[in-house]
C-alpha positions as CSV (number, residue, x, y, z in Angstrom):
1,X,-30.1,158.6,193.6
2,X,-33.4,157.4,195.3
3,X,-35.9,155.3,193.8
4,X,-38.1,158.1,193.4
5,X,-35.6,160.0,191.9
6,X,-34.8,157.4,189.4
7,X,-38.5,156.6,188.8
8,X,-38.9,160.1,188.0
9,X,-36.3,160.6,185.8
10,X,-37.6,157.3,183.9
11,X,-40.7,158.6,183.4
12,X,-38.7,161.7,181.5
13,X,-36.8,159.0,178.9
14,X,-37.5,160.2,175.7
15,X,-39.9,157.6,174.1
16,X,-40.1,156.5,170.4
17,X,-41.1,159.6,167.7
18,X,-44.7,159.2,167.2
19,X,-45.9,158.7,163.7
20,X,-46.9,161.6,161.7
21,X,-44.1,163.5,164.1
22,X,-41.1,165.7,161.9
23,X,-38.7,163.1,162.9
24,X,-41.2,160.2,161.5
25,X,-41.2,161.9,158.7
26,X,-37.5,162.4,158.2
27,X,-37.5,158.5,159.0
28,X,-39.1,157.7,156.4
29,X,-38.1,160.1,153.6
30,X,-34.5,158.0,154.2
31,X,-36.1,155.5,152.9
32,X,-37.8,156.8,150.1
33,X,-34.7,157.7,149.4
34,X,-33.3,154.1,149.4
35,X,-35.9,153.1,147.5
36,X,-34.9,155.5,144.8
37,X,-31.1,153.8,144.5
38,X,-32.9,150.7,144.5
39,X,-35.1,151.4,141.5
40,X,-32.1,153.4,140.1
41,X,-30.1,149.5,140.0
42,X,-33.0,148.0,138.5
43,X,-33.7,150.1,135.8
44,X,-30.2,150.4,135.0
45,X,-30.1,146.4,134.6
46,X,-33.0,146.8,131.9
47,X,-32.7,146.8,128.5
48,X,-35.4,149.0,126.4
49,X,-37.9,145.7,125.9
50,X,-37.4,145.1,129.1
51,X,-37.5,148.1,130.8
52,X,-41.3,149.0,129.0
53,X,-42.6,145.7,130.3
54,X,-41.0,146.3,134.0
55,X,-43.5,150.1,133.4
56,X,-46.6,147.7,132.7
57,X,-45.6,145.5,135.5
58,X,-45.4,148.1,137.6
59,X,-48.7,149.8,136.4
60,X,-50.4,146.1,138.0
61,X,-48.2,146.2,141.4
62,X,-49.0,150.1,142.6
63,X,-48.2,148.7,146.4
64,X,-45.0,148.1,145.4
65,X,-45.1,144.2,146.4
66,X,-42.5,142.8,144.1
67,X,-45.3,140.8,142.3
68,X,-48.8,140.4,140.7
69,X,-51.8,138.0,140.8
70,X,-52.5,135.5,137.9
71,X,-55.8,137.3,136.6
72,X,-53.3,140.9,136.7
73,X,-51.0,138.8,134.8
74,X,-53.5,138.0,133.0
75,X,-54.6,141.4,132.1
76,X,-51.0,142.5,131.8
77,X,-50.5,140.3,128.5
78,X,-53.5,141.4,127.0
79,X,-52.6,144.7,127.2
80,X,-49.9,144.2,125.3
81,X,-51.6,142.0,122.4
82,X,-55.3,141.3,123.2
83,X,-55.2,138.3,121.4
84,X,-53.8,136.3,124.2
85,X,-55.7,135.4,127.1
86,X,-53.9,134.1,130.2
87,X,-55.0,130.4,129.5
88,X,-52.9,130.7,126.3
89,X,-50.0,132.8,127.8
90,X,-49.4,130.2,130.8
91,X,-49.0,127.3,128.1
92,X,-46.6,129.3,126.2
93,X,-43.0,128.4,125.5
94,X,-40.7,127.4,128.2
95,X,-37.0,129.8,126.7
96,X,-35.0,127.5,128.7
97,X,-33.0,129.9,130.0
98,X,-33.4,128.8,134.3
99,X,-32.0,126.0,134.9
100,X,-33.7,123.7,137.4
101,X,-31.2,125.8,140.3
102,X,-32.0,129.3,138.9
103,X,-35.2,128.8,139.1
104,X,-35.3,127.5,142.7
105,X,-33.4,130.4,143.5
106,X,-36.2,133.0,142.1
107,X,-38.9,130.9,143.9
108,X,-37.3,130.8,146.8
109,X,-36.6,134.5,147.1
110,X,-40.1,135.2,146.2
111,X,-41.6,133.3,149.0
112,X,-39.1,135.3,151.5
113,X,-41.1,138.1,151.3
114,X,-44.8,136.5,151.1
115,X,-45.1,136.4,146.9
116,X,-45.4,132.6,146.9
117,X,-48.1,131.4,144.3
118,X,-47.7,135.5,142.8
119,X,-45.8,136.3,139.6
120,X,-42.7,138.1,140.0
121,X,-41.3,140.4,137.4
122,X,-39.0,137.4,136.4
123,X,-41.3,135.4,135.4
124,X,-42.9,138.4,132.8
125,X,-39.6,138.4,131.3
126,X,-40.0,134.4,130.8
127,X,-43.2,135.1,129.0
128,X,-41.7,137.6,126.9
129,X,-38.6,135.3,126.1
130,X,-40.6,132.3,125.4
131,X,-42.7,134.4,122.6
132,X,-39.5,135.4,121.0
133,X,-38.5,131.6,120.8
134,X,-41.8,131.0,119.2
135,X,-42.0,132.0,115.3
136,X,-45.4,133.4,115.7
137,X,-44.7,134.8,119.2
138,X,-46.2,138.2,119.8
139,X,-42.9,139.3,120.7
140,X,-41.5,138.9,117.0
141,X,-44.4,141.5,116.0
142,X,-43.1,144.0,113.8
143,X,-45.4,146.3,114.7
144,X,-45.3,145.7,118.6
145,X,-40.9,145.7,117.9
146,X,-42.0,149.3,116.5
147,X,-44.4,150.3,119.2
148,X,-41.7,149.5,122.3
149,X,-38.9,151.3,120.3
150,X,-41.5,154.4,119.8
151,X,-42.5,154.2,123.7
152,X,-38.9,153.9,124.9
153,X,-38.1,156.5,123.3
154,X,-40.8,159.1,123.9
155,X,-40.4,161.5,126.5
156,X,-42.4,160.0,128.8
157,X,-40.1,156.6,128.7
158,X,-37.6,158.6,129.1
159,X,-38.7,159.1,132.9
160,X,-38.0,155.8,133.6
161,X,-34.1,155.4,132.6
162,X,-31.5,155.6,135.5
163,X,-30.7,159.5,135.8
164,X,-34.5,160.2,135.8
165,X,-35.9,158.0,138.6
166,X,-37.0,161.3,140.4
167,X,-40.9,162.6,139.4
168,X,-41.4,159.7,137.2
169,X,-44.4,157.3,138.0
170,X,-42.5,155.4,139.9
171,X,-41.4,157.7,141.9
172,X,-44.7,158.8,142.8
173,X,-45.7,155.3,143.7
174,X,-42.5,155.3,145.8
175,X,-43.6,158.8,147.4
176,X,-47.6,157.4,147.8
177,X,-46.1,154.1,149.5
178,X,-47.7,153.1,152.8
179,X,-45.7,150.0,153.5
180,X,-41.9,151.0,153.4
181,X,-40.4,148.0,154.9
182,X,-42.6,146.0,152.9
183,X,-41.5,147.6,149.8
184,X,-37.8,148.2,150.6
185,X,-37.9,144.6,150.4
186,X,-39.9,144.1,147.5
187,X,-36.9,146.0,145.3
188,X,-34.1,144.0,146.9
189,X,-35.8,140.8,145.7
190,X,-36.4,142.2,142.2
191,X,-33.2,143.1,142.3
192,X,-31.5,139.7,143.2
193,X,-34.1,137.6,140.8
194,X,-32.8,139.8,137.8
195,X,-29.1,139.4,138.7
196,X,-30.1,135.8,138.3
197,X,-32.4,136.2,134.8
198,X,-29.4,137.8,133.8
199,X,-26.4,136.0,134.1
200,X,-28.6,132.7,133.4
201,X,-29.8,134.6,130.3
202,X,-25.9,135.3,129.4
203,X,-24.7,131.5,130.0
204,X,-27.5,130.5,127.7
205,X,-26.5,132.9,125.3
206,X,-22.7,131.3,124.9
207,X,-24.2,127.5,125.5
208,X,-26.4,128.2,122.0
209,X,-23.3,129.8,120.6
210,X,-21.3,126.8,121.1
211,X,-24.1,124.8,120.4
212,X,-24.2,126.7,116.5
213,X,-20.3,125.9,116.5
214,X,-20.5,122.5,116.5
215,X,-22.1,122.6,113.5
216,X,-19.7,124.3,111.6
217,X,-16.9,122.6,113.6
218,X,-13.6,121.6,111.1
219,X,-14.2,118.4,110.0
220,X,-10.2,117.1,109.7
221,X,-9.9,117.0,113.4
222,X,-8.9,113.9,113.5
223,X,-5.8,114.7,110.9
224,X,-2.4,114.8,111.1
225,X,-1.7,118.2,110.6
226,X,1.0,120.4,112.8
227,X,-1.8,122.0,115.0
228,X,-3.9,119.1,115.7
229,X,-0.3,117.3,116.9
230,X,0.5,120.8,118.7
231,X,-2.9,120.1,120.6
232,X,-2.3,116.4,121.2
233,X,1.1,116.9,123.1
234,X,-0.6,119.9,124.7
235,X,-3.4,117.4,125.8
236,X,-0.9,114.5,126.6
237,X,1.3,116.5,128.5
238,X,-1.4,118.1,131.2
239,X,-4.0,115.3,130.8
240,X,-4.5,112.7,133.4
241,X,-4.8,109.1,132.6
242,X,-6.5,110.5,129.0
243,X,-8.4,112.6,131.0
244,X,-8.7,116.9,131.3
245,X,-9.8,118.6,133.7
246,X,-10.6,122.1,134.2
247,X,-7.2,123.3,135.5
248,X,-5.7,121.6,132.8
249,X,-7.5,123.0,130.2
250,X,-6.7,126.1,132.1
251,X,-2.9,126.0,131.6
252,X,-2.9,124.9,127.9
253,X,-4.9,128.3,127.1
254,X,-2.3,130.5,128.9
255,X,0.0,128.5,126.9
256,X,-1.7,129.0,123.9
257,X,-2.8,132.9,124.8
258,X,-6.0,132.4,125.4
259,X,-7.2,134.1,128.5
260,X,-10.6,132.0,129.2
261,X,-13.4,134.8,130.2
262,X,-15.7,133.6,132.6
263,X,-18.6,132.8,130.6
264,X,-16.7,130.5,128.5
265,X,-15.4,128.8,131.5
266,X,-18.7,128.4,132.8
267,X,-19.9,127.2,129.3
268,X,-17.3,124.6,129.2
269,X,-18.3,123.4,133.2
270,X,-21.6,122.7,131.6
271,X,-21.4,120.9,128.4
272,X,-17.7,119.7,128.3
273,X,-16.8,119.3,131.7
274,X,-19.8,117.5,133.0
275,X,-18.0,114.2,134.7
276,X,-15.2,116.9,135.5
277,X,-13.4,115.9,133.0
278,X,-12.7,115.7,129.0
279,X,-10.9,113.5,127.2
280,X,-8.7,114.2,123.7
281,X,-11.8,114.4,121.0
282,X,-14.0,116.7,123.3
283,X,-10.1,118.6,124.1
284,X,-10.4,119.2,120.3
285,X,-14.2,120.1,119.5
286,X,-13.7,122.9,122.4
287,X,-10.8,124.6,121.1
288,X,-12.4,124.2,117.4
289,X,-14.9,125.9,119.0
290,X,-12.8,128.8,119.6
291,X,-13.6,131.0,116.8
292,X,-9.9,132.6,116.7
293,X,-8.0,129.0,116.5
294,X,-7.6,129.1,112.7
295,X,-5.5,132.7,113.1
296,X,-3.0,130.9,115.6
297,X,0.3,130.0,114.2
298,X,2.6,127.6,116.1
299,X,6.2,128.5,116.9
300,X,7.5,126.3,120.0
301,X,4.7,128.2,122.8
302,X,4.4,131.6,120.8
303,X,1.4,132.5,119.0
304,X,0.1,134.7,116.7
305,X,-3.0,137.0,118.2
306,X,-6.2,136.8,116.6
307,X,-7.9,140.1,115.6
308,X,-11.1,140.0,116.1
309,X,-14.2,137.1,116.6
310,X,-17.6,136.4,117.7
311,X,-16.8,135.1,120.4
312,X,-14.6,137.5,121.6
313,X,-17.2,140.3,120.9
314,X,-19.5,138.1,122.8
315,X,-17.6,137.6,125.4
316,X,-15.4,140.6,126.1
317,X,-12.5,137.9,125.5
318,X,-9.0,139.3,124.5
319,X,-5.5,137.3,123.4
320,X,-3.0,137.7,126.0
């Protein structure tokens, strides 16, 4: 071909659709449409206090940012109990339920996407946790407790459950979204901060477990009885130089028929295992600890299943 040729036929090169064009517009209904599964997994993480407050966020983030300004945060909280100004709801109770990591994590993903000195929905869900922990926290209200159960369950809650994503207010803030990219983002983040709240908020939940099992821990564990011996040898036989570690530990349960779910083993990382290892009177607090040891009988390695516990409710944990 000749240069004018070629020069012709690139000035025929179909060029970008223009906005506003049909194919714009099917552009951007896939992402709408992305943004629906999005909001779909977010609401399906939330629980029915949770999922009111991620409405009221919402009602102070119509953009579709991923977070709010202090005085919206402000006037968030006093929406819900008008009693609490934002002075008094930044100095409320820390749940302690981010660890120092966690909450790194949430702070870092926020400044990703520009929402660095903003509040993220997270960090509503702190505020709300840290009233329960307080005795007069507004969350503890019976009559608030009765208003979210009313609200969640009225018909126009009901709009914002999982399989109703579609015509609900936030779908229309989906469908009135200018920034797309801006927002697709925006749910991603939500999304990975709450997978965070979430399994920090379920580690917490065993730690304070174990924490009220200490307390009504067996008090012969130092006796001579034929399970305490059982658990020595067990704890002699795997142990190194007096010391367990975590594979260790590991192979006595399957002995035993305890298959460790993960949020015990995580549990056990933190407040056993924090030098790695455990030596024989921390070995016997942590299997006091298991709720179903007083139902095991010892018979060479058999044992006798435990039928039901706590812990194992907890936990999803079942006997091998």
């Amino acid at each position: 071909f000749s240069s004018s040729e070629g020069t012709a036929q690139a000035t025929h090169m179909p060029s970008a659709s223009p906005p506003g064009s049909p194919a714009s517009h099917l552009g951007q209904n896939g992402e709408r449409s992305k943004l629906r599964m999005l909001l779909s997994r977010i609401l399906d993480m939330l629980d029915s206090e949770d999922t009111i407050l991620f409405q009221i966020f919402s009602d102070f983030d119509p953009n579709l940012t991923g977070a709010i300004e202090a005085t919206d945060f402000g006037a968030l909280v006093t929406s819900i109990d008008p009693e609490i100004g934002i002075e008094k709801a930044e100095d409320d109770v820390d749940p302690g339920i981010l660890s120092d990591d966690d909450q790194c994590i949430i702070d870092d993903l926020s400044t990703s996407i520009g929402n660095e000195e903003k509040i993220c929905f997270v960090e509503v869900l702190g505020w709300w946790e840290g009233q329960k922990v307080k005795a007069d926290g507004v969350a503890n209200d019976s009559k608030l407790q009765a208003w979210i159960k009313a609200r969640y369950a009225s018909g126009k809650v009901k709009e914002y459950t999982w399989g109703l994503v579609a015509g609900s207010a936030h779908d229309i803030r989906i469908q009135n979204a200018t920034d797309l990219p801006r927002a697709m983002k925006a749910f991603q983040t939500t999304l990975l901060q709450l997978q965070v709240w979430y399994a920090a908020k379920r580690a917490r939940s065993v730690e304070q477990k174990e924490e009220q099992m200490w307390d009504q821990k067996p008090q012969n564990l130092n006796s001579s009885t034929q399970k305490t011996e059982y658990l020595r040898a067990l704890f002699r036989q795997y142990a190194k130089e007096e010391r367990l570690d975590m594979n260790g530990l590991k192979k006595i349960s399957q002995l035993l028929g305890y298959n460790m779910p993960l949020p015990i083993v995580d549990m056990t990382a933190t407040m056993y295992l924090k030098d790695e290892y455990m030596n024989e009177e921390k070995f016997l607090l942590w299997w006091a600890c298991r709720e179903f040891s007083p139902y095991l009988e010892y018979s060479g390695l058999q044992t006798v299943a435990y039928q039901d516990s706590a812990e194992a409710r907890l936990c999803g944990c079942t006997p091998q």
